[in-house]
C-alpha positions as CSV (number, residue, x, y, z in Angstrom):
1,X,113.2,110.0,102.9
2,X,113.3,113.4,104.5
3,X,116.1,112.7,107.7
4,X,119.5,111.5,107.1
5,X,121.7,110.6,110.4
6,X,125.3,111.4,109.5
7,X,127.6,109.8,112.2
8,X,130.1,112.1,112.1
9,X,134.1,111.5,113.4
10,X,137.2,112.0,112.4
11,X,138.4,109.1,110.5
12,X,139.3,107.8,106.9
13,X,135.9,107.2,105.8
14,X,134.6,111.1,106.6
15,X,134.8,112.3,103.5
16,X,132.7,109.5,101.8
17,X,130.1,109.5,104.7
18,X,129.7,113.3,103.5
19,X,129.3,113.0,99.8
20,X,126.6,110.4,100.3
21,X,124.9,112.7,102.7
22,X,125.0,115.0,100.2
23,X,124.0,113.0,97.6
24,X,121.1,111.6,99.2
25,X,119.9,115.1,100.7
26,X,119.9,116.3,96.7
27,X,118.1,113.8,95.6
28,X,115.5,113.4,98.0
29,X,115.5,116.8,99.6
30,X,116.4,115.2,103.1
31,X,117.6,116.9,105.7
32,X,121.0,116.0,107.2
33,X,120.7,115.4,111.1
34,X,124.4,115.3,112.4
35,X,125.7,113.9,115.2
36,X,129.3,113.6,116.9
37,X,129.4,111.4,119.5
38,X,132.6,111.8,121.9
39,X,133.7,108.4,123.0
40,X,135.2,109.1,126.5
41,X,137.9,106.1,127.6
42,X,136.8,103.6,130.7
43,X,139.6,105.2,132.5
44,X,137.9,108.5,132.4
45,X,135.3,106.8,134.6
46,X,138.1,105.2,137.1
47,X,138.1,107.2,140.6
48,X,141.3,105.2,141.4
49,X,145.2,106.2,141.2
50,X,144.6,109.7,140.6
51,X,141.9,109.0,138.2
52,X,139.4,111.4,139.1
53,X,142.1,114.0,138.6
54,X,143.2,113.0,135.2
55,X,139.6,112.7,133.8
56,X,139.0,116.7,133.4
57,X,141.9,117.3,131.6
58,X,141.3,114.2,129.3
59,X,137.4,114.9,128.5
60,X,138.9,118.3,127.9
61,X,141.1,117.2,125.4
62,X,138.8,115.2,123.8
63,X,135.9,117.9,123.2
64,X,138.7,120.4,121.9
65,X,139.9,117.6,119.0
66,X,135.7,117.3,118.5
67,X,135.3,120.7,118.4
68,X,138.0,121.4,115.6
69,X,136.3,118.5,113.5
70,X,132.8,120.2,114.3
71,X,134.6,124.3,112.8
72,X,135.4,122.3,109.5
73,X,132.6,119.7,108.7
74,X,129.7,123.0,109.7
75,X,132.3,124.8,107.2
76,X,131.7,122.4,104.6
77,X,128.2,122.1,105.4
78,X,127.5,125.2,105.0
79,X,128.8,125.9,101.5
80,X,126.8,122.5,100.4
81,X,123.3,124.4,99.9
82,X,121.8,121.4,102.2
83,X,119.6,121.4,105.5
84,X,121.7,120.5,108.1
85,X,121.5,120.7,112.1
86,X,124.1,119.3,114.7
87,X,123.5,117.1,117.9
88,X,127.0,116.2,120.0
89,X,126.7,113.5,123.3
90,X,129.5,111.9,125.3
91,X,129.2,108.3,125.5
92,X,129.2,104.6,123.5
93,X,128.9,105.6,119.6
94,X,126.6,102.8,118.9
95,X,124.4,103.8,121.5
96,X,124.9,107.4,120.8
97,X,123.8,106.9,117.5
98,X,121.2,104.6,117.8
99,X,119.4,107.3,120.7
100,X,119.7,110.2,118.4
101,X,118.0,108.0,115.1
102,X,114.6,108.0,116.7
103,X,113.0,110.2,114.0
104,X,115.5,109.6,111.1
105,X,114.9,107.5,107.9
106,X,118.6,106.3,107.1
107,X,121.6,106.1,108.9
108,X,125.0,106.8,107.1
109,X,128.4,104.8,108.3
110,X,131.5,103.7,107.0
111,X,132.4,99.9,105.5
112,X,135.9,99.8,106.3
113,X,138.2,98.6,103.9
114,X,139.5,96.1,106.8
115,X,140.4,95.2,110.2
116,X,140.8,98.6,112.7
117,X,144.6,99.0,113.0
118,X,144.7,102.4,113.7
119,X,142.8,105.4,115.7
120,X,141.6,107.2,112.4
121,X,140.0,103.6,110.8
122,X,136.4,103.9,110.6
123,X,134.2,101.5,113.0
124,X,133.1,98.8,111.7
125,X,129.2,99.3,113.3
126,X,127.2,99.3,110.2
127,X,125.7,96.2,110.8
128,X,125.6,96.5,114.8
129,X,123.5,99.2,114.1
130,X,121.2,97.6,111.5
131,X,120.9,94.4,113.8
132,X,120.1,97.0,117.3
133,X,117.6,99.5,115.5
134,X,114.7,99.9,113.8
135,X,116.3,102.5,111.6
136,X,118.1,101.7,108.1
137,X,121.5,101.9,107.7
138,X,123.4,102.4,104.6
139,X,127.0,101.3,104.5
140,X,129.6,103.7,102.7
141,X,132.8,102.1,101.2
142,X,135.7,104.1,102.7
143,X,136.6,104.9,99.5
144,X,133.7,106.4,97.8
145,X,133.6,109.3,95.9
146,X,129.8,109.4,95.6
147,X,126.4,107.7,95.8
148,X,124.7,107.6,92.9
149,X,121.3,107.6,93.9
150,X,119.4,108.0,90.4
151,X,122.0,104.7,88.9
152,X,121.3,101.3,89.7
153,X,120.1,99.4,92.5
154,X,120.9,95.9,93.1
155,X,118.1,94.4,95.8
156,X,119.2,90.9,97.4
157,X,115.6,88.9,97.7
158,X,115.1,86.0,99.6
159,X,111.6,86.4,100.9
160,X,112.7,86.7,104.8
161,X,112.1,89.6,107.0
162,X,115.4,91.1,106.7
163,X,115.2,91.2,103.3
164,X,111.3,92.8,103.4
165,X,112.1,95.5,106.0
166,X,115.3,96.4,104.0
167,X,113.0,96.8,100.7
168,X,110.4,98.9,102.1
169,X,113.0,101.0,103.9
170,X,114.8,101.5,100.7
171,X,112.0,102.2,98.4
172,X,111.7,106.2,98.5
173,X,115.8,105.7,97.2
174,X,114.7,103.2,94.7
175,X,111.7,105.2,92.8
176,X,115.0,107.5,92.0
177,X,117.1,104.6,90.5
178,X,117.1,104.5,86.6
179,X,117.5,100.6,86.8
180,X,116.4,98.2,89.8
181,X,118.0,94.5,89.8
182,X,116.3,91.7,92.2
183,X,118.8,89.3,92.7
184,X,117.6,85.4,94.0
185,X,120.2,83.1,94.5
186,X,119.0,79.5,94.0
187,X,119.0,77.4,97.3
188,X,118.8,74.0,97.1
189,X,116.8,72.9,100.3
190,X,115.5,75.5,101.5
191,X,111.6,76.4,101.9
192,X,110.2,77.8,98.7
193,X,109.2,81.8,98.7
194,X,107.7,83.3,95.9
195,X,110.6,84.9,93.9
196,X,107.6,87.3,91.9
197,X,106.9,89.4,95.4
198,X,109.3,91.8,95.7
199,X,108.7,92.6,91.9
200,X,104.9,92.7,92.5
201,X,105.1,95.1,95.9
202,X,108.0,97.1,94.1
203,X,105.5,97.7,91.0
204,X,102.7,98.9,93.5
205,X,105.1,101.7,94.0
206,X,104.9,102.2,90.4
207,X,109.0,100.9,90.3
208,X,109.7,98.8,87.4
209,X,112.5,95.9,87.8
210,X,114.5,92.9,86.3
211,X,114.4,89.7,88.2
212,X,117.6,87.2,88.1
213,X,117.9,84.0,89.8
214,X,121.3,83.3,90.2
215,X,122.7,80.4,90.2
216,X,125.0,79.1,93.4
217,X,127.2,76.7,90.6
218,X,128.0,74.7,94.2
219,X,129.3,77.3,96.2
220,X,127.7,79.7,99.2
221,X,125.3,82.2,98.7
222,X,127.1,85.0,99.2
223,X,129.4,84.1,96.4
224,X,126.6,83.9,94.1
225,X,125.9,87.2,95.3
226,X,129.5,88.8,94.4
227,X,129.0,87.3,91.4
228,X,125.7,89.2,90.7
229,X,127.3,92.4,91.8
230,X,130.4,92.3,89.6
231,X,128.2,90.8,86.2
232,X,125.8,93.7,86.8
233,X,127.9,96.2,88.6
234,X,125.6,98.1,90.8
235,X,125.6,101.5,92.2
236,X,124.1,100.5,95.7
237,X,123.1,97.5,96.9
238,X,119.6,96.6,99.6
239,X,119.9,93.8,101.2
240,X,118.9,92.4,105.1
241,X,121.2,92.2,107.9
242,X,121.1,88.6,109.5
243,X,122.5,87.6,112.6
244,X,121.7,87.9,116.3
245,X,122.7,89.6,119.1
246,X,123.6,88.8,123.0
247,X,125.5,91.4,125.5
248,X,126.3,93.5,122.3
249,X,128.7,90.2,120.9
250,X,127.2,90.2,117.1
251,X,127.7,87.2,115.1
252,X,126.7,88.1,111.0
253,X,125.3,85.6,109.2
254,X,128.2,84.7,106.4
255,X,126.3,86.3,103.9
256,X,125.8,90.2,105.3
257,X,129.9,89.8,106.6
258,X,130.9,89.2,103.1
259,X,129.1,91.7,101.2
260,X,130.1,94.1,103.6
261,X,133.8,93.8,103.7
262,X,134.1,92.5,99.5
263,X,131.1,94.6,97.5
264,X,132.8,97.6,97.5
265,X,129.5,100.0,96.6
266,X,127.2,101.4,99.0
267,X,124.6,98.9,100.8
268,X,121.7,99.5,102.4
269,X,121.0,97.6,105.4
270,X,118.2,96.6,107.6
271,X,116.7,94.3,110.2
């Protein structure tokens, strides 16, 4: 893992989108590629009722509140000791991100600690972005203080392709972890997979785990997997991101909507 997208705006989860960047450029020597995306209002657009008039002033105003956030965070940066460039764009922030990720490794968001209420609430697009790439996304509680790379990993393992392309995206993090977890949560019904492969393709990568199947006790899966994740409290979690997409209206699959809003560490997501 040697490129790191840090979305960076000005918002309550900044600071935690930081230290993970941080954290993850120490560990694995990764570069930090950061990029500000300036979300310009539909009205800026509007050529109507004195629209076109309004618009310079207001994109103005906008780049000047970017720019001020752009002074500090290089500030920071710079007195970090990591590698670090900058890319800003006008435009949609999913899209904006998404366009600059082309040659990253990870992307580094927020998990919001609820619903948006005000301007400075992170976005809730970590698993838009998961769902619209091809690039990983790890979700940072608002919260955090840190990202402890080199503690331990929780992987949710179900044999499906979510859950595969979020295990070989994440395995560069976990050869650093001092303890890897696979997690199978028992599902009545549904078509067998072999629970023994993500152990046996994690081992080829000379990464030693411990495998639970966890029971469901008659409730969903995703309590099963709260369950695992406060019994064997986790550093980071790696888990797919299910759900579908049409005309950019996401619907998550129950599972990657709970563990995103009630895990409460760091989870790596992908597609």
């Amino acid at each position: 893992m040697k490129s790191v997208l840090l979305h960076i705006h000005d918002d309550l989860g900044s600071e935690s989108r930081l230290q993970a960047a941080f954290d993850i450029a120490r560990a694995t020597g990764a570069h930090i590629h950061c990029v500000q995306v300036t979300q310009l209002p539909d009205m800026v657009a509007a050529d109507m009722y004195g629209g076109a008039v309004l618009a310079p002033a207001m994109i103005n105003e906008l780049h000047e509140i970017d720019e001020r956030v752009r002074v500090r965070t290089e500030a920071r940066l710079r007195g970090e000791g990591v590698s670090w460039d900058w890319r800003q764009m006008d435009g949609d922030i999913v899209h904006g991100l998404l366009s600059a990720s082309a040659l990253c490794d990870l992307i580094i968001v927020t998990l919001p600690e609820g619903p948006r209420k005000a301007l400075n609430d992170p976005l809730p697009i970590a698993a838009e972005l998961a769902l619209s790439g091809p690039v990983p996304v790890m979700g940072v509680p608002q919260s955090a203080k840190s990202l402890l790379v080199a503690g331990r990993a929780l992987v949710a393992w179900d044999g499906s392709q979510e859950a595969s392309a979020a295990l070989r995206a994440a395995v560069p993090l976990l050869k650093l972890a001092q303890d890897v977890h696979v997690v199978t949560v028992e599902e009545a019904g549904k078509n067998g997979f072999p629970p023994t492969d993500a152990p046996a393709y994690l081992a080829r990568h000379g990464i030693s785990v411990e495998v639970h199947s966890w029971p469901r006790d008659g409730g969903a899966v995703e309590d099963a997997l709260l369950a695992a994740v406060e019994t064997l409290e986790p550093d980071w979690i790696v888990m797919g991101a299910y759900g579908h997409s049409r005309l950019r209206q996401f619907v998550f699959g129950g599972v990657t909507r709970t563990m995103l809003h009630d895990a409460r560490v760091p989870v790596l997501l992908a597609h």
